[in-house]
N, C-alpha and C positions, 0 to 999 in steps of 0.2 A: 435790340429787343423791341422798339418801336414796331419793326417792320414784321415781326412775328407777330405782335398782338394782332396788327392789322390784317395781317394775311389768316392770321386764325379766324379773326368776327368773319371779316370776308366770308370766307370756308365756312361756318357757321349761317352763315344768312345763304347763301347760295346752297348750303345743304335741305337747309329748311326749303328751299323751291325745290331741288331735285324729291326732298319728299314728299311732297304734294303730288310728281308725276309718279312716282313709286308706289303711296299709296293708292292710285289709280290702275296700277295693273293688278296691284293686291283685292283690292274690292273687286275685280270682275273675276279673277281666279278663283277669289272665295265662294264666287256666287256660282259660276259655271265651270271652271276646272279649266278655263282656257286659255292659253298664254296670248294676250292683246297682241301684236305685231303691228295694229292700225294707232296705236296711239300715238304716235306721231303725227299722226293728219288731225288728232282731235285739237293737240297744241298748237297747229300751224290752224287751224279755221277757228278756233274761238279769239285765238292773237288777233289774224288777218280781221276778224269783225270788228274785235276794240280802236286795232291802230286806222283800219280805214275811216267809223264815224267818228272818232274821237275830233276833228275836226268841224264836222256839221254839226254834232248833237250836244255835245261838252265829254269831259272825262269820263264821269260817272255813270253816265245814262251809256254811254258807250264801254263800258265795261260791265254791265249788267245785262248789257244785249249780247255783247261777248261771253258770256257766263251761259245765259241762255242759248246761247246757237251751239255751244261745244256739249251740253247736255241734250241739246235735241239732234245732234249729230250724230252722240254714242248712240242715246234712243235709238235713230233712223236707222244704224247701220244692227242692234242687236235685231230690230222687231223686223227689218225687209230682207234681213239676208242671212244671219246665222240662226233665225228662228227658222227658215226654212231647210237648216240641217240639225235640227233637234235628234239626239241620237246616234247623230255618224264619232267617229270615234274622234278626239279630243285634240289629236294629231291633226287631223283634216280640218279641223273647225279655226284651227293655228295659221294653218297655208289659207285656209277661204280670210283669215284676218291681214295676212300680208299682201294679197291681192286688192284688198280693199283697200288698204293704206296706199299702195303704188297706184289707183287711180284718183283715190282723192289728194294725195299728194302732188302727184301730177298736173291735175287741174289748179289749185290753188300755186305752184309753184308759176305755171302759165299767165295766173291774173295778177302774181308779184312783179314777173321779170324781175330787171337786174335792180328793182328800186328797191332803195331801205325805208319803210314808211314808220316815221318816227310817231310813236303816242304822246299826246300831249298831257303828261300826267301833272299832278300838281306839284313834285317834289324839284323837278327838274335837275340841274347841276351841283344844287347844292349839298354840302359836309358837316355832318354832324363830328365839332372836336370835341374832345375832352382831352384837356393837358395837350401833350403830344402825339395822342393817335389822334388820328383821323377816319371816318366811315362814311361814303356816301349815304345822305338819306333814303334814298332808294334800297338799300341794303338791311338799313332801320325797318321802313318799313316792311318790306319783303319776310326778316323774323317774325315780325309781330302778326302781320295777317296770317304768313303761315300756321305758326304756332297755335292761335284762337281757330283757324278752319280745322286744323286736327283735333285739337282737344273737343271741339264741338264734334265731330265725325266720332271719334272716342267716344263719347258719353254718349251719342245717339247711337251707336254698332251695340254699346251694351246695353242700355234701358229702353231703347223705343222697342214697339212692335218691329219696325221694318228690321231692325240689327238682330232683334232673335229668330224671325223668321231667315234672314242669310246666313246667322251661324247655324241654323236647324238647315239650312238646303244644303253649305260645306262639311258636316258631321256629315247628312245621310241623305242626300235628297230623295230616295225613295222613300223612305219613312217618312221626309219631312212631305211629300207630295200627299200620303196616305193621312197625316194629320190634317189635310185643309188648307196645305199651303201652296199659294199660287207662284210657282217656279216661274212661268212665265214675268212675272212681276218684280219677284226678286229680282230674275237676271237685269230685264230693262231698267229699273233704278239704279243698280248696280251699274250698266253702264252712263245713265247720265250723268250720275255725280262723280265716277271717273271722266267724263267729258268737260265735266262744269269744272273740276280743281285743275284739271290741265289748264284751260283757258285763264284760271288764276296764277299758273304758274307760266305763261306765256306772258301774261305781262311784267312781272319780274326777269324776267329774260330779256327783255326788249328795251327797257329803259336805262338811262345812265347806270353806266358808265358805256351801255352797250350802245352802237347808233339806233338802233332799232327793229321791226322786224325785218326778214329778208331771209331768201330760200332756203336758208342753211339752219334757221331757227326750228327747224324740226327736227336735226339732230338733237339738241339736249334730252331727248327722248331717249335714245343712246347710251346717254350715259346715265338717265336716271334706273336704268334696266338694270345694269349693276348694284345699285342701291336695292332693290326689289329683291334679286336674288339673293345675296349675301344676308343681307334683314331677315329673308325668310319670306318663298314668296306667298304664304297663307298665313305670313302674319302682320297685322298690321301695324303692330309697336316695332316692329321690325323695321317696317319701310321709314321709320323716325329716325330708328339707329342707322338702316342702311345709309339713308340720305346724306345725313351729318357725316359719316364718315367717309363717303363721296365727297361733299364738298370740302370737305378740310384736307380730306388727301390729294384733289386739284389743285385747291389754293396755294399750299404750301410748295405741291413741285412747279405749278408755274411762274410762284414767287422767285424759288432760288434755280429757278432756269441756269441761269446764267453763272452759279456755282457746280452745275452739276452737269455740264456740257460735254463730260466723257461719257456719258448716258445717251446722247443722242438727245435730237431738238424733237420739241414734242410732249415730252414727257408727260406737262398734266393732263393729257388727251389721253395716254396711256394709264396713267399710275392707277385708275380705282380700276379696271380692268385687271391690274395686277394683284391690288390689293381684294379683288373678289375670285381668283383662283387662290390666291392663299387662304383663304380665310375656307372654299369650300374642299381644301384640302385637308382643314382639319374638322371641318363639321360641315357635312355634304347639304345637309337641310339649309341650311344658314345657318346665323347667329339665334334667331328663334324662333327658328321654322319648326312645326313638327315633324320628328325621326317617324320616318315608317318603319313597323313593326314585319315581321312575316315568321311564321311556322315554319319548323323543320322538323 
């Protein structure tokens, strides 16, 4: 029973990161209708910034700059390059986003080589027990920041100006254009605060119990994409549920690996994959995506 509690928080705290990168493809869908494919390069360049100063400058100040460079990343890639396809069809704006991730991936993959560059955060090795479980701090914290960037993203999508103007450009952005409202603007905030939670969810990735960053940390992008769809990918309370039930449906199969070895090795790398064609088996939107409607 131990080992379930722990594999559930686990699951739990790492879901809360996968929603961070979910609702990041959710906020740029909402605002422009285009499925990211580059967001993987925004979690490997806001990481690569923290874990590189985090040595010269301290923690903090290097994770604020990391924060910063994955929002002016999104920025630079919405305003240099798919603002100059304003128009083309939503398909094409998809492949110009996969293109872009394959060079900036590339390049960043180039200035890691084979080194794991560990961030020196403050939590370091240490376990928060109670009784008999056990939870890295790391994973503490990981819940907690998550949990406050959403709820704050939450209450700002509903009551600020910026969040009525994005649900006014995903209801209609022709109308919402004819009201006054700057689409342009939407979309590039729209990408930087998906750039900026990536980079937050890049250092949860990186730190204990993980070694650190290193090429392959651009995959949990990957797997947070399953989270997004299943959620609903135009909803944002969505990518909360998608998340969690990513990470808890990881945690769990790669806990009992080793019970369930007539499955094949592997498994938590598969299982939310599985568990996101099931799930759009019985409701094709997601869990609370909006159903499209049509006339017959």
């Amino acid at each position: 029973m131990t080992t379930f509690i722990e594999l559930l928080l686990g699951g739990v705290s790492l879901g809360s990161v996968y929603a961070l990168i979910a609702l990041g493809f959710v906020v740029i869908f909402r605002a422009t209708e285009v499925v990211n494919f580059a967001h993987a390069s925004l979690l490997l360049a806001g990481g690569y910034v923290t874990a590189v100063l985090s040595d010269d400058i301290g923690f903090w100040p290097a994770l604020l700059t990391g924060i910063a460079s994955g929002a002016l990343v999104g920025a630079a890639i919405e305003f240099l390059v798919l603002r100059r396809y304003r128009g083309s069809d939503h398909s094409v704006l998809a492949i110009v986003t996969i293109g872009v991730d394959i060079l900036l991936v590339t390049d960043l993959t180039r200035r890691i080589g084979t080194d794991v560059l560990a961030v020196r955060d403050p939590w370091g090795d240490q376990l928060l027990t109670i009784g008999s479980v056990s939870l890295a701090q790391t994973r503490v914290a990981a819940l907690l920041v998550a949990g406050l960037l959403i709820t704050a993203f939450l209450l700002a999508f509903r009551y600020t100006s910026w969040g009525v103007a994005m649900r006014a450009a995903a209801e209609n952005a022709g109308t919402a254009a004819l009201m006054g409202i700057r689409l342009g603007r939407v979309s590039l905030g729209a990408w930087a605060v998906a750039g900026g939670l990536a980079a937050v969810a890049a250092l949860f990735l990186t730190v204990f119990p993980t070694p650190g960053l290193e090429r392959a940390t651009s995959l949990a992008a990957l797997k947070a994409f399953p989270a997004a769809i299943l959620g609903g990918l135009d909803s944002t309370t969505g990518a909360l549920a998608g998340g969690l039930i990513v990470g808890v449906t990881e945690s769990l199969a790669t806990g009992y690996q080793s019970d369930l070895t007539f499955l094949g090795r592997g498994l938590g790398d598969l299982a939310p994959y599985l568990v996101m064609i099931a799930i759009l088996l019985v409701r094709p939107a997601g869990l609370l995506g909006t159903k499209e409607t049509a006339r017959v």
